[in-house]
N, CA, C and O atoms as a GROMACS GRO file, in nm:
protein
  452
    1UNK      N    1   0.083  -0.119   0.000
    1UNK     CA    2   0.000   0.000   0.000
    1UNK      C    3   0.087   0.126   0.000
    1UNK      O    4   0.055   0.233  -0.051
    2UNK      N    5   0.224   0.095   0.076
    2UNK     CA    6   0.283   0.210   0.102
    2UNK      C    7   0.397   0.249  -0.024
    2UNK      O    8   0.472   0.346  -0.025
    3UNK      N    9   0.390   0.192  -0.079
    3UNK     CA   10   0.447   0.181  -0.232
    3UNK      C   11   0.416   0.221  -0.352
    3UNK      O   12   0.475   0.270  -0.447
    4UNK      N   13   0.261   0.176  -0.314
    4UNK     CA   14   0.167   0.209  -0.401
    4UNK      C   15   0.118   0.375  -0.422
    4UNK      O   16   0.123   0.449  -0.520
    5UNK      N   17   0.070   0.396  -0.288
    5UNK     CA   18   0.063   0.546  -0.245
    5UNK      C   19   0.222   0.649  -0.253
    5UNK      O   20   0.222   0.772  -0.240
    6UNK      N   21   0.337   0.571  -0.275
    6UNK     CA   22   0.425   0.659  -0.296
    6UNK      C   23   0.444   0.706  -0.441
    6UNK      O   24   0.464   0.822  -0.475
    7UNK      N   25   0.433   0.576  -0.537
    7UNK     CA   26   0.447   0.572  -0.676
    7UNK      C   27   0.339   0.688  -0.708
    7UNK      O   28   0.380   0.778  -0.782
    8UNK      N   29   0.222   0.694  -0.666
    8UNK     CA   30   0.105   0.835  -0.713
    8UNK      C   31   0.191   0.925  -0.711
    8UNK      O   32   0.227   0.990  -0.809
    9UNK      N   33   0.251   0.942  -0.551
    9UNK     CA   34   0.297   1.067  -0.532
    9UNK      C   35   0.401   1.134  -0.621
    9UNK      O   36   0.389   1.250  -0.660
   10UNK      N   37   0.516   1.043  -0.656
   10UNK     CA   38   0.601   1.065  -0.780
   10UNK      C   39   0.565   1.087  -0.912
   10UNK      O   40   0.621   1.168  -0.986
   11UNK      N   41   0.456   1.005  -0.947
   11UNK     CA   42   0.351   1.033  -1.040
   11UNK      C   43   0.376   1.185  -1.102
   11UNK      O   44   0.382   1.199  -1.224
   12UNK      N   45   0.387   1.280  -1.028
   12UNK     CA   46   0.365   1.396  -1.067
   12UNK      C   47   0.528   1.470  -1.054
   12UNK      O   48   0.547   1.590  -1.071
   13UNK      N   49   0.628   1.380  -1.024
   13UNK     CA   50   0.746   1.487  -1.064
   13UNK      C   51   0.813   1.413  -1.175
   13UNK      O   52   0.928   1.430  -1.215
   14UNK      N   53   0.715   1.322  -1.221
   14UNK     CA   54   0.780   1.248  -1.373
   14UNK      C   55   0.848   1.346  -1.487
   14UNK      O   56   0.739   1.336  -1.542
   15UNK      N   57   0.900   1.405  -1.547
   15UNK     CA   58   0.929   1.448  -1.630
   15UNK      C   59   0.846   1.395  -1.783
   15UNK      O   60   0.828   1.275  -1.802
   16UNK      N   61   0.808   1.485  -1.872
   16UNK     CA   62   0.706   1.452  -1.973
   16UNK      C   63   0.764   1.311  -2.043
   16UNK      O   64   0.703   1.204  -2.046
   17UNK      N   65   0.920   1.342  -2.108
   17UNK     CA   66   0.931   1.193  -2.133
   17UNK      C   67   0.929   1.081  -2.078
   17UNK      O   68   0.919   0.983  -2.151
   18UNK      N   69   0.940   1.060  -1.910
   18UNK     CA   70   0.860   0.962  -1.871
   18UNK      C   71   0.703   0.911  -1.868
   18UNK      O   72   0.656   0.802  -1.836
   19UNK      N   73   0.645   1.023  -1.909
   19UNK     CA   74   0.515   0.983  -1.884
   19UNK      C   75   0.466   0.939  -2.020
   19UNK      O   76   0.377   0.856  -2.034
   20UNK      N   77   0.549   1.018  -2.148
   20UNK     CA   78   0.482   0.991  -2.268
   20UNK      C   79   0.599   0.818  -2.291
   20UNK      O   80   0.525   0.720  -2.300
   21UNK      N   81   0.723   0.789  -2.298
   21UNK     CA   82   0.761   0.687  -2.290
   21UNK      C   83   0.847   0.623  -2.179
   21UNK      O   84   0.968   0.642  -2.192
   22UNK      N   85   0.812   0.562  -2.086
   22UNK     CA   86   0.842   0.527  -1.941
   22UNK      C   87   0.960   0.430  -1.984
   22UNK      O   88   1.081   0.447  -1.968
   23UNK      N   89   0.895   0.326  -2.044
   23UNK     CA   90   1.011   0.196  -2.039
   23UNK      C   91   1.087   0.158  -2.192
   23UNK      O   92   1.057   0.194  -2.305
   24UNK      N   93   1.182   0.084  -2.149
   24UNK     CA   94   1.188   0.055  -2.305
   24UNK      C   95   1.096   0.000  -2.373
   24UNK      O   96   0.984  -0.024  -2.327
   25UNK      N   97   1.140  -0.029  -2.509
   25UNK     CA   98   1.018  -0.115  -2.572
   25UNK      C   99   1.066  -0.224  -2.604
   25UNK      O  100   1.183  -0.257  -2.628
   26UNK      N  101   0.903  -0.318  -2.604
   26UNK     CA  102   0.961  -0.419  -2.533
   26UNK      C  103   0.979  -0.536  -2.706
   26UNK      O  104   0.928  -0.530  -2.818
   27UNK      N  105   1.061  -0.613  -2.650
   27UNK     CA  106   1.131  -0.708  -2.729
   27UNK      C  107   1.066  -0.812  -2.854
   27UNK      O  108   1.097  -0.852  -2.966
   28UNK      N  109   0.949  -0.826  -2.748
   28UNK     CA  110   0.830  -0.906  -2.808
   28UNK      C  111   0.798  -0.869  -2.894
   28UNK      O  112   0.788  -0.747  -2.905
   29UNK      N  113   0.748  -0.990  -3.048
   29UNK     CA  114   0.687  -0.972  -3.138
   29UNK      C  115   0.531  -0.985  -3.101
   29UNK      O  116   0.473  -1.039  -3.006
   30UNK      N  117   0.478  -0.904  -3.232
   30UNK     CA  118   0.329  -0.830  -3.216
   30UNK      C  119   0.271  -0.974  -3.158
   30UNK      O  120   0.239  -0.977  -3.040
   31UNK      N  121   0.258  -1.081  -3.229
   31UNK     CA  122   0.211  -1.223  -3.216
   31UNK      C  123   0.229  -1.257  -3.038
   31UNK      O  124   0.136  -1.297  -2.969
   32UNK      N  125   0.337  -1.237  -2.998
   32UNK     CA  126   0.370  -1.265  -2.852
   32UNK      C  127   0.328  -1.182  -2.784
   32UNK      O  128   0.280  -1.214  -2.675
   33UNK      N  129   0.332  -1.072  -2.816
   33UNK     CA  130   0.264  -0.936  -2.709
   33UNK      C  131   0.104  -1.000  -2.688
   33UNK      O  132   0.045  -1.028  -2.583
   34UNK      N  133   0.043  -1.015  -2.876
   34UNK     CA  134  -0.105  -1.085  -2.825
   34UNK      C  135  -0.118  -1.183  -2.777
   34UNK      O  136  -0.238  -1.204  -2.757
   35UNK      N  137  -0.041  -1.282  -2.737
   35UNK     CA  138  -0.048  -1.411  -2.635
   35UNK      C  139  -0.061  -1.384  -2.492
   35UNK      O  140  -0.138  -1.435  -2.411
   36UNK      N  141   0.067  -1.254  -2.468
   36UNK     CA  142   0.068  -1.239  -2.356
   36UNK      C  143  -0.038  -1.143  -2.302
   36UNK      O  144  -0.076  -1.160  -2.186
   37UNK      N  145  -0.093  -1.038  -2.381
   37UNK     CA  146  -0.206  -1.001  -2.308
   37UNK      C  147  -0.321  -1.089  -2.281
   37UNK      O  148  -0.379  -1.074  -2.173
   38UNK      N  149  -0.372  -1.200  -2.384
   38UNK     CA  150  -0.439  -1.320  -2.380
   38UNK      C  151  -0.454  -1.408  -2.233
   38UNK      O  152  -0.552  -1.447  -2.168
   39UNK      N  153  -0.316  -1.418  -2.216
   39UNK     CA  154  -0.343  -1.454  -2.127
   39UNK      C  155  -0.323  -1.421  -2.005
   39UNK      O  156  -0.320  -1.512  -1.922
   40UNK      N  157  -0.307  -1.294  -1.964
   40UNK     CA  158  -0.320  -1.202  -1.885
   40UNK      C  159  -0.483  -1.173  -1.843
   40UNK      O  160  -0.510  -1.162  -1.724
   41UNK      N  161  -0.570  -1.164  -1.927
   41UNK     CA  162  -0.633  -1.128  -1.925
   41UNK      C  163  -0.783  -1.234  -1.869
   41UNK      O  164  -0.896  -1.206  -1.829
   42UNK      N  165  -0.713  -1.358  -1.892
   42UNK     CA  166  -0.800  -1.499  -1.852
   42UNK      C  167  -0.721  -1.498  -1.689
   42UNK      O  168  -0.612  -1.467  -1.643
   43UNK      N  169  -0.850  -1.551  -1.641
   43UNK     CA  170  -0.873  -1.578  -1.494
   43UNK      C  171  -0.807  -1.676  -1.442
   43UNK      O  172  -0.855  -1.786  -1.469
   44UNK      N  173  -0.682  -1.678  -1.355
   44UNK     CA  174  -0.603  -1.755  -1.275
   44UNK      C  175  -0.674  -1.871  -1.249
   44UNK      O  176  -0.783  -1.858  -1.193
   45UNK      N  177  -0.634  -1.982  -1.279
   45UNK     CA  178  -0.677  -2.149  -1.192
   45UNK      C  179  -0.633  -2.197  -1.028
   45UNK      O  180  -0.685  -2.248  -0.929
   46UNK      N  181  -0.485  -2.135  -1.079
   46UNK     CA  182  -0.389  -2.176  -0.977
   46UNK      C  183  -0.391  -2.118  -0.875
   46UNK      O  184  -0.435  -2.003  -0.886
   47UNK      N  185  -0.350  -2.160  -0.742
   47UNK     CA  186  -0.362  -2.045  -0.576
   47UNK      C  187  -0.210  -1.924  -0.652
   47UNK      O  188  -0.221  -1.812  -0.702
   48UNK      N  189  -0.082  -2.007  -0.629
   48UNK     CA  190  -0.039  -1.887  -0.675
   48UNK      C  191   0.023  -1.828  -0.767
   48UNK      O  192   0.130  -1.767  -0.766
   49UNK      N  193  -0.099  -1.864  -0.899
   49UNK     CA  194  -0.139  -1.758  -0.961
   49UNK      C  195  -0.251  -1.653  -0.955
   49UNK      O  196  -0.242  -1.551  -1.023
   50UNK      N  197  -0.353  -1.675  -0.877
   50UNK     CA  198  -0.436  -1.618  -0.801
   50UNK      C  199  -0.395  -1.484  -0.726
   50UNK      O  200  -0.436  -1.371  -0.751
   51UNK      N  201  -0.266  -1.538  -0.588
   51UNK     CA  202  -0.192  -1.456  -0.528
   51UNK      C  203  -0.143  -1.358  -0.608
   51UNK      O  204  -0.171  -1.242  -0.576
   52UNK      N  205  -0.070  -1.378  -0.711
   52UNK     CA  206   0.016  -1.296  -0.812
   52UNK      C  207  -0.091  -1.149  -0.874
   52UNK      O  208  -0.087  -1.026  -0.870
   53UNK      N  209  -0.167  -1.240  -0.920
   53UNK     CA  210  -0.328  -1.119  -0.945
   53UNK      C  211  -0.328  -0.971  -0.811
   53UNK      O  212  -0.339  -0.849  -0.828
   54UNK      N  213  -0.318  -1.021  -0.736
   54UNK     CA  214  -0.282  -0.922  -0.603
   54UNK      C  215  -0.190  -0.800  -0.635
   54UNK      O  216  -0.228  -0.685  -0.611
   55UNK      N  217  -0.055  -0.832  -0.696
   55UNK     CA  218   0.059  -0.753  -0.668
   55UNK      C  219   0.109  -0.719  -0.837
   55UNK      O  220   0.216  -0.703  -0.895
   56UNK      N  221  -0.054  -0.720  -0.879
   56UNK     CA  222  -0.021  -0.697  -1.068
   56UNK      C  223  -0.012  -0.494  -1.054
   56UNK      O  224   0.003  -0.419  -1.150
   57UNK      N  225  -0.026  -0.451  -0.905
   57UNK     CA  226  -0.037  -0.297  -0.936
   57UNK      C  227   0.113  -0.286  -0.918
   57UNK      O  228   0.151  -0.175  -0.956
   58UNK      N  229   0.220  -0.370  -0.870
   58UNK     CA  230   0.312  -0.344  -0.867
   58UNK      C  231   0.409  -0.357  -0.949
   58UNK      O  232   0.527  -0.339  -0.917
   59UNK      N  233   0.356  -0.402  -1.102
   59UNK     CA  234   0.478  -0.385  -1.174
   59UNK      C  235   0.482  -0.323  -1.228
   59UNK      O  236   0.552  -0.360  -1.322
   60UNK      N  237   0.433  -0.186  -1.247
   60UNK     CA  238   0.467  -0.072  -1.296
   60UNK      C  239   0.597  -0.010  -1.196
   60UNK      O  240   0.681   0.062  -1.249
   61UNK      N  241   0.606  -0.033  -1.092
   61UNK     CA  242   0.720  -0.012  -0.949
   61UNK      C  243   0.823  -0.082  -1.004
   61UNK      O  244   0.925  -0.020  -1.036
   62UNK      N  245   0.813  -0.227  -1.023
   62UNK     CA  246   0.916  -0.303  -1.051
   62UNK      C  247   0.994  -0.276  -1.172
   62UNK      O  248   1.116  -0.278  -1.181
   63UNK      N  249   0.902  -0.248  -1.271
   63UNK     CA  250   0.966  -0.177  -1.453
   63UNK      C  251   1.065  -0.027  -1.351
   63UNK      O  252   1.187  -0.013  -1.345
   64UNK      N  253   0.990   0.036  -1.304
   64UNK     CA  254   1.089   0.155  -1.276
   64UNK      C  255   1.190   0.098  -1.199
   64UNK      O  256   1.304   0.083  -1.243
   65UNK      N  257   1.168   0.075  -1.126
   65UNK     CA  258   1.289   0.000  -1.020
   65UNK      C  259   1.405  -0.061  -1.117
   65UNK      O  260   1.517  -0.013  -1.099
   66UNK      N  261   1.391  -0.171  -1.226
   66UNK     CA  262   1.455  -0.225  -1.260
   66UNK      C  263   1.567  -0.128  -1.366
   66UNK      O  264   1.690  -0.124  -1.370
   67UNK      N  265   1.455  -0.049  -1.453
   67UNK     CA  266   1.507   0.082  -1.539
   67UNK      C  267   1.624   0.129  -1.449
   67UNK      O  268   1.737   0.130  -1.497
   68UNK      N  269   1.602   0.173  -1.308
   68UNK     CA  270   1.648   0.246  -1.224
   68UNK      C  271   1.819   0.214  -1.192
   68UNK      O  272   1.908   0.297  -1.178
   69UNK      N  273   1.828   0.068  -1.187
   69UNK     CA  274   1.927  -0.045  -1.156
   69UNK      C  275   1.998  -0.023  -1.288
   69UNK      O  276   2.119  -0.001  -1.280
   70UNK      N  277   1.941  -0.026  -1.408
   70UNK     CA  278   2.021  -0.055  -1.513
   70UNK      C  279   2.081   0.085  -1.560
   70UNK      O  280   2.192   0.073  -1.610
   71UNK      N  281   2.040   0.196  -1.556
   71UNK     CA  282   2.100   0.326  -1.562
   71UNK      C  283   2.186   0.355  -1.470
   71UNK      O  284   2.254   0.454  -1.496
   72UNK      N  285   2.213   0.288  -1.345
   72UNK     CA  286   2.295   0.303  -1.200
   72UNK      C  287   2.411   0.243  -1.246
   72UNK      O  288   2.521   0.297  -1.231
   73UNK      N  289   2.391   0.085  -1.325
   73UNK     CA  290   2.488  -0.010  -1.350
   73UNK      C  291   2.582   0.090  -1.501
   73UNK      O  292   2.704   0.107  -1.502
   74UNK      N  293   2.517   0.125  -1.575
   74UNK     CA  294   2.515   0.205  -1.670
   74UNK      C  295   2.654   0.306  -1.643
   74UNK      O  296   2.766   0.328  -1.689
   75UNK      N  297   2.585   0.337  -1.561
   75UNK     CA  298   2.670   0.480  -1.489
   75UNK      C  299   2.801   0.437  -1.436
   75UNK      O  300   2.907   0.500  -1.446
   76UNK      N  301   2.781   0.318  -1.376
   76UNK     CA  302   2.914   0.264  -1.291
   76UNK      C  303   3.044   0.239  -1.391
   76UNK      O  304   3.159   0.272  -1.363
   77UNK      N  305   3.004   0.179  -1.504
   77UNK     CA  306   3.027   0.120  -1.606
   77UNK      C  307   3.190   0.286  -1.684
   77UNK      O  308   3.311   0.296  -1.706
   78UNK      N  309   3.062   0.368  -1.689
   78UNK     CA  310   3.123   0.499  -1.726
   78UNK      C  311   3.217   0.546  -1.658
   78UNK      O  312   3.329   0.577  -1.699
   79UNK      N  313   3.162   0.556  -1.517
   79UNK     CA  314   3.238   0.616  -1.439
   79UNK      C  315   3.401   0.574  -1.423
   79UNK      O  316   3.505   0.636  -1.442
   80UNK      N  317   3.374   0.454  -1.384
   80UNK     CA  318   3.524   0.314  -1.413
   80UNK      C  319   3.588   0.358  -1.542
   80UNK      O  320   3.700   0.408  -1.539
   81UNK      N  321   3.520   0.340  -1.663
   81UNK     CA  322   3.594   0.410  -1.767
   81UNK      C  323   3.650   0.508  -1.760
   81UNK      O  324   3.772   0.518  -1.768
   82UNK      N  325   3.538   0.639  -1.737
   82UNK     CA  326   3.622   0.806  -1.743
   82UNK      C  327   3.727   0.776  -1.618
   82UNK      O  328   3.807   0.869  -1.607
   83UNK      N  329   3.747   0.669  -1.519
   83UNK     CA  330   3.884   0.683  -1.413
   83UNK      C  331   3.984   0.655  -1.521
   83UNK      O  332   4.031   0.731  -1.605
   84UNK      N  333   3.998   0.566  -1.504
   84UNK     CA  334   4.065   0.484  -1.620
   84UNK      C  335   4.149   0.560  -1.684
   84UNK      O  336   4.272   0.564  -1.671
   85UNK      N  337   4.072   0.628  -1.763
   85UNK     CA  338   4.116   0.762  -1.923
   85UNK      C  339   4.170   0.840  -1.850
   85UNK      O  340   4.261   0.895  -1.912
   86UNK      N  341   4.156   0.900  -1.679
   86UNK     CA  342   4.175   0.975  -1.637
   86UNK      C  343   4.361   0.945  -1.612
   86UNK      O  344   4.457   1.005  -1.661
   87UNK      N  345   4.353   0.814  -1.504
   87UNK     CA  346   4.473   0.783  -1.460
   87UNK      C  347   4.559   0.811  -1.606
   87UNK      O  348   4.632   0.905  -1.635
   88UNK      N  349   4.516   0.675  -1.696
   88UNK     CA  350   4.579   0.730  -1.842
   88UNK      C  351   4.672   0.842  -1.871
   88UNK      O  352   4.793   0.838  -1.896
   89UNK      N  353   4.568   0.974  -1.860
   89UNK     CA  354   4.620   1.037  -1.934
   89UNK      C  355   4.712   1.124  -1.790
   89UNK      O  356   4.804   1.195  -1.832
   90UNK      N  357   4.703   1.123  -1.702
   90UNK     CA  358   4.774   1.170  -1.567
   90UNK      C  359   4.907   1.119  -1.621
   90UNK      O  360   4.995   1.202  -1.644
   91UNK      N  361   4.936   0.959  -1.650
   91UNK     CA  362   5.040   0.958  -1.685
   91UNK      C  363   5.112   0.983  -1.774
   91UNK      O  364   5.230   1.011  -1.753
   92UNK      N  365   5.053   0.980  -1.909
   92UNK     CA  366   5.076   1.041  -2.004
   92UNK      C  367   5.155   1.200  -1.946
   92UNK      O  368   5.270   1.228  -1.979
   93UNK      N  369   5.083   1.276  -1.869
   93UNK     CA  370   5.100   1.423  -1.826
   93UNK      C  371   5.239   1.431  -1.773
   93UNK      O  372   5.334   1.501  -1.810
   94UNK      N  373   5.225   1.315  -1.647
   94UNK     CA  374   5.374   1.303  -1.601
   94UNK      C  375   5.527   1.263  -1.678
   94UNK      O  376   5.645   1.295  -1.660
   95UNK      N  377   5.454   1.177  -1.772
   95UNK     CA  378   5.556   1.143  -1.851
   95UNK      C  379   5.647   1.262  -1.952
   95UNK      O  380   5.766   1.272  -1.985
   96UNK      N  381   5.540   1.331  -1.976
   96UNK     CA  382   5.525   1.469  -2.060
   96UNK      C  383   5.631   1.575  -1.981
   96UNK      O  384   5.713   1.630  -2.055
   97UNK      N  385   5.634   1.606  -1.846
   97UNK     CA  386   5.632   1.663  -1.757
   97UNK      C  387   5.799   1.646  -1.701
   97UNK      O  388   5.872   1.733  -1.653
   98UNK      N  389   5.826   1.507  -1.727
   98UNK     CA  390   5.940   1.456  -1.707
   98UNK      C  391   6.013   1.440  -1.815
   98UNK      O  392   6.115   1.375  -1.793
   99UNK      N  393   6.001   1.468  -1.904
   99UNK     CA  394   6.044   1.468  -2.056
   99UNK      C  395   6.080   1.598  -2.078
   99UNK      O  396   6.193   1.624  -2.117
  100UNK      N  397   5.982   1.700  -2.053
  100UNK     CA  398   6.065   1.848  -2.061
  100UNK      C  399   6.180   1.872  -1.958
  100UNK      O  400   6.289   1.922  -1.982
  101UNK      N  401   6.118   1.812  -1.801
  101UNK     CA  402   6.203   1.882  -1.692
  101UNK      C  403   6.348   1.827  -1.773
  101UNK      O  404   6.434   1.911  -1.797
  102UNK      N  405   6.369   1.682  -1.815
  102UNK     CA  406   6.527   1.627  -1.878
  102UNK      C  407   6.605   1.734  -1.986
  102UNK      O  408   6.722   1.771  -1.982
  103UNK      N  409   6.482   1.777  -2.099
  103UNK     CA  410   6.534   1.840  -2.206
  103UNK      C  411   6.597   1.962  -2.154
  103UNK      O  412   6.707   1.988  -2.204
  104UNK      N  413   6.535   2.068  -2.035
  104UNK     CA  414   6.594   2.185  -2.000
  104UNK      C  415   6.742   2.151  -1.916
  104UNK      O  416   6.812   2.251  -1.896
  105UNK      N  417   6.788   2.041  -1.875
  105UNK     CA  418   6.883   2.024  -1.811
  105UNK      C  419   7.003   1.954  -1.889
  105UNK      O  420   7.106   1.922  -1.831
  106UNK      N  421   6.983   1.934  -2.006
  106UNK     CA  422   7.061   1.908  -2.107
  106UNK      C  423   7.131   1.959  -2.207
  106UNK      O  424   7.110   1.927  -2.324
  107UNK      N  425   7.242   2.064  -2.162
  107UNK     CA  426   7.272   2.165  -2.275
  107UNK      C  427   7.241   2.165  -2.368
  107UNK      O  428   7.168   2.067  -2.383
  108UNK      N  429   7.252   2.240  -2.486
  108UNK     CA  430   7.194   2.253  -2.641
  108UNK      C  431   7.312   2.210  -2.682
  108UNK      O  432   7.323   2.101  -2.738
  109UNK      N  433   7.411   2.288  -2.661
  109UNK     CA  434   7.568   2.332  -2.734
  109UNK      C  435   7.643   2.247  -2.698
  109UNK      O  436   7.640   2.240  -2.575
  110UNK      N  437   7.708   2.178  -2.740
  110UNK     CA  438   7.798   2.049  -2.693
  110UNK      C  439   7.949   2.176  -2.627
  110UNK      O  440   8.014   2.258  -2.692
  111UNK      N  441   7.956   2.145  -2.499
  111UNK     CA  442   8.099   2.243  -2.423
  111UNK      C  443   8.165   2.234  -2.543
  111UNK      O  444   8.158   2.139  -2.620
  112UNK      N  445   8.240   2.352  -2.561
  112UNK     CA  446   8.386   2.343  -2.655
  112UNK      C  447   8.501   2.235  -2.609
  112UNK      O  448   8.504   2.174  -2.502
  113UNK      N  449   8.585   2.227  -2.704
  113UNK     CA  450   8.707   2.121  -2.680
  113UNK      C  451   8.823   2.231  -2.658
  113UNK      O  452   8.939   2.196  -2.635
   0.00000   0.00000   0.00000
């Protein structure tokens, strides 16, 4: 309930492209999408599939939730990279850095004889 009543509440700081396209789209061909609403839509036999009927308001929670995870993982992914490029090029810098400090300490002019 308390999930439920929170998801309303967010409801309204969605940003328009969430509201006009929330999730990805999904994978399924047209043929499978109509199976699966098919049988979505026929009445549980089973206890728990019955139960499941209960907690069908929650997967609109679970699609965000999961979205949520995969943009986090997403991010991690990047972040590790841009270190990475970072250290990289740090050394690159130092190397750079230590390459001039040598050249200024190396006369130009070979001493006279």
């Amino acid at each position: 309930q308390r999930i439920l009543r929170l998801a309303e509440m967010c409801r309204r700081l969605e940003t328009e492209e969430e509201k006009v396209l929330p999730f990805y789209p999904s994978s399924l061909a047209k043929w499978e999408q109509q199976d699966v609403r098919r049988i979505l839509a026929a009445s549980p036999n089973e206890p728990l599939a019955r139960a499941v009927q209960d907690y069908v308001g929650l997967e609109r929670f679970w699609q965000r939730f999961n979205k949520a995870k995969l943009e986090e993982k997403a991010l991690e992914r990047a972040r590790a990279a841009l270190a990475h490029r970072n250290r990289h090029l740090r050394e690159l810098l130092q190397k750079y850095l230590a390459g001039a400090a040598l050249s200024q300490k190396v006369p130009r002019d070979p001493p006279p004889l």
